[in-house]
C-alpha positions as CSV (number, residue, x, y, z in Angstrom):
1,X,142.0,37.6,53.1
2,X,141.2,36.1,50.0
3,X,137.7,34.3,49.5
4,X,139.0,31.9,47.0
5,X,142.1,29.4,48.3
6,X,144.1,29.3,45.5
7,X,145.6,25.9,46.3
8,X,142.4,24.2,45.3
9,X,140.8,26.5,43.4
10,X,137.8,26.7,45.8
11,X,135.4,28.9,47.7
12,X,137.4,30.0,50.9
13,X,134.2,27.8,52.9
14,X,137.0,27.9,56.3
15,X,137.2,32.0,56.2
16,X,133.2,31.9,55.5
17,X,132.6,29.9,58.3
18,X,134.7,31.8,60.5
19,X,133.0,35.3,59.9
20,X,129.8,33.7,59.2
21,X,130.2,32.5,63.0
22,X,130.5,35.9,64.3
23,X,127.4,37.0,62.0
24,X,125.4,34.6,64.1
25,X,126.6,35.5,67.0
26,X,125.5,39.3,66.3
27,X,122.3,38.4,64.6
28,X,121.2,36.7,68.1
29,X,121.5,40.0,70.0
30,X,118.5,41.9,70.7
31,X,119.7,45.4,70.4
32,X,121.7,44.8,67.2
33,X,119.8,46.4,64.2
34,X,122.1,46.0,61.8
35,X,125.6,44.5,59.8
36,X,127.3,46.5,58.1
37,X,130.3,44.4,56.2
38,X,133.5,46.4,55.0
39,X,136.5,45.4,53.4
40,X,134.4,43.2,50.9
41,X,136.3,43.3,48.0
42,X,139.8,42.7,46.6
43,X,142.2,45.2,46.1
44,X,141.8,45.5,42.5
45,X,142.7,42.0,41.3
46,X,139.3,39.7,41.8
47,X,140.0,39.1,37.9
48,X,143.1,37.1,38.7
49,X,141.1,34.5,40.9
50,X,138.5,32.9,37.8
51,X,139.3,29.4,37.5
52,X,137.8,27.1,34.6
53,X,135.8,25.2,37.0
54,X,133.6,28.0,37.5
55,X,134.9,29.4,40.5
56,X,135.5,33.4,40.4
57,X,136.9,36.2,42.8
58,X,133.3,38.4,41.8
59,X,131.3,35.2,42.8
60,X,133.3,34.1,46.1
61,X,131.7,37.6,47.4
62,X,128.4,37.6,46.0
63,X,128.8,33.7,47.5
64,X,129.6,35.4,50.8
65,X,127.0,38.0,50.5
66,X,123.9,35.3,49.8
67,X,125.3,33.2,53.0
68,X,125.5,36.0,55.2
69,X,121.8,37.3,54.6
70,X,120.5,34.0,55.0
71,X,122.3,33.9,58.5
72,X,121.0,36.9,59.3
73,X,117.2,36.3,58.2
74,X,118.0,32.9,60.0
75,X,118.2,34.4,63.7
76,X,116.7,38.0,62.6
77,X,115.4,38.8,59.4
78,X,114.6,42.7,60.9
79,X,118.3,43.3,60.8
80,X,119.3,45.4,58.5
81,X,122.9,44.0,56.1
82,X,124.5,46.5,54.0
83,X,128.1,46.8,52.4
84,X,130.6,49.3,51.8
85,X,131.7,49.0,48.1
86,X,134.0,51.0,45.7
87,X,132.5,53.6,43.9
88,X,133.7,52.5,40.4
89,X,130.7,51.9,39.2
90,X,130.8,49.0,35.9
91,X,134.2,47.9,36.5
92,X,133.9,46.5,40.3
93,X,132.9,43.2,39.5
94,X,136.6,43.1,37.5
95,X,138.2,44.4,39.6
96,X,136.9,44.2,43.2
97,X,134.3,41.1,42.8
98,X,131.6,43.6,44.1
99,X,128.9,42.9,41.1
100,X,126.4,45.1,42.1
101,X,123.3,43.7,40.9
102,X,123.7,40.3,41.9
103,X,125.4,41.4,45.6
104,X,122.0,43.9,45.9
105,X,119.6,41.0,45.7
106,X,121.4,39.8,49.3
107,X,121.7,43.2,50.8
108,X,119.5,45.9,52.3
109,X,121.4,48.5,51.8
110,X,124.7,49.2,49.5
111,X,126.8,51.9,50.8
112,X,129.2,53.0,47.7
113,X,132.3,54.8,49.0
114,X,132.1,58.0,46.7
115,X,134.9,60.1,48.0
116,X,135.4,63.1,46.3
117,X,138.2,63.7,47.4
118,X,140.3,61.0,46.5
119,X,139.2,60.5,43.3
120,X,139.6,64.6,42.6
121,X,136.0,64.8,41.6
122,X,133.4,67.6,41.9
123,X,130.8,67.4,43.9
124,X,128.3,66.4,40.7
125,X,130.1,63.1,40.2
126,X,128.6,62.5,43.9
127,X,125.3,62.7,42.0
128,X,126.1,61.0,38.9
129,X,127.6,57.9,40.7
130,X,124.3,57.7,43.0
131,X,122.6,57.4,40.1
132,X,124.0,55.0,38.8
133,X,124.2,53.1,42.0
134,X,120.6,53.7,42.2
135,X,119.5,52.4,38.9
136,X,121.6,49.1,39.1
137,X,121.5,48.2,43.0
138,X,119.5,44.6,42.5
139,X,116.9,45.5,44.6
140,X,119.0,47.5,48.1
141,X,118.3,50.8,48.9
142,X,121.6,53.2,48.3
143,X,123.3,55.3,50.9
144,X,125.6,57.6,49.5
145,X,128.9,57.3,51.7
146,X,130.6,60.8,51.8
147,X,133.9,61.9,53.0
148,X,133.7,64.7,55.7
149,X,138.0,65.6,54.9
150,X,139.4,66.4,52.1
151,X,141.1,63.6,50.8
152,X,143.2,60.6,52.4
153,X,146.3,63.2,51.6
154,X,144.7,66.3,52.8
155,X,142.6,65.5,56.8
156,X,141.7,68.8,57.0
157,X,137.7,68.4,57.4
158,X,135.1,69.6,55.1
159,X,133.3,72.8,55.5
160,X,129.7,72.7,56.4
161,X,128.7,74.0,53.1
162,X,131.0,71.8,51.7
163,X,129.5,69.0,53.2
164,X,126.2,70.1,52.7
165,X,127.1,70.4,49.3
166,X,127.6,67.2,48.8
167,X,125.1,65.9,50.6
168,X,122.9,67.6,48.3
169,X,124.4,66.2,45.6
170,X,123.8,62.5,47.0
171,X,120.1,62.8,47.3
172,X,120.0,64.8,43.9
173,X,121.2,61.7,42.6
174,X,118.4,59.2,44.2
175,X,120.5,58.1,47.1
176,X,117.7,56.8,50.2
177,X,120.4,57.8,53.2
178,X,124.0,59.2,53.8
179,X,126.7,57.4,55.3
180,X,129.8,59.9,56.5
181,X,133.1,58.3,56.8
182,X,135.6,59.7,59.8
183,X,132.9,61.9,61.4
184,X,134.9,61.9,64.7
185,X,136.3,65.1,65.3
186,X,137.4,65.2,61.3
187,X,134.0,67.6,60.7
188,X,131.4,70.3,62.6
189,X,128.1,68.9,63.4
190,X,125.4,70.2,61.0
191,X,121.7,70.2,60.3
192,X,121.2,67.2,58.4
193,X,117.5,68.0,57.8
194,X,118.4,71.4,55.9
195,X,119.4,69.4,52.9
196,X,116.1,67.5,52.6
């Protein structure tokens, strides 16, 4: 869904108000300890929604980003907010509306999605992209999200050295946590303490 309705050339408030709604709701529960918002992005086209009046696809998320946190700090400002973002580093304000910076003054944590194996990287772009992640995060503390498979064309999961590996490689490059992505039966449980 797209955060700006093109018809007026506005911020999408209707579709804010609508998942802001369900924020609340969470944020009210006792035993939730944090929101974790995916799918907050475009799909490579935010640059298509900047209108003369000011109104941009990059801004309608760090818009939704600054309204959620306040909901949250509203009912409970222990809960934790983080985001999954693309792992693009420079280029997802253009092309996803994820400007890191500015969306890392409203989060806790930012949770780039630096997948290996789609991208066909080795495991030392983990640790250059956490650094970079790290060094212009606004303020949120980065958890390095790894993939525990191969790629999206190859489900075949990861070898614990692999994924060691790689893990490694995240905290090598300043990340605070790891986030694994498809840890349900796609990997082997390992020692997460023996790469610390």
């Amino acid at each position: 869904m797209n955060p700006v309705d093109t018809s007026k050339k506005t911020y999408n408030t209707a579709q804010f108000n609508k998942i802001l709604s369900k924020i609340k709701t969470y944020s009210r529960m006792d035993y939730i300890g944090g929101i974790h918002l995916d799918y907050l992005r475009y799909p490579g086209n935010a640059y298509k929604y900047n209108y003369s009046n000011g109104v941009t696809g990059e801004k309608a998320i760090t818009k939704f980003v600054s309204q959620a946190k306040t909901q949250v700090n509203k009912y409970n400002p222990n809960i934790l907010l983080s985001a999954a973002v693309m792992p693009e580093t420079s280029s997802n304000a253009y092309y996803y509306g994820q400007n890191i910076p500015k969306m890392g003054k409203y989060l806790d944590i930012i949770t780039p999605m630096i997948y290996k194996g789609n991208y066909d990287k080795p495991s030392s772009w983990i640790t250059s992209t956490t650094k970079w992640f790290v060094k212009n995060s606004g303020g949120a503390r980065i958890w390095s999200g790894l993939q525990t498979y191969v790629s999206d064309n190859n489900i075949n999961p990861l070898s614990i050295n692999a994924l060691s590996k790689d893990s490694k490689a995240s905290l090598s490059g300043g990340a605070d946590g790891i986030g694994l992505f498809r840890w349900g039966g796609l990997t082997k449980f390992f020692n997460f303490l023996s790469v610390y």
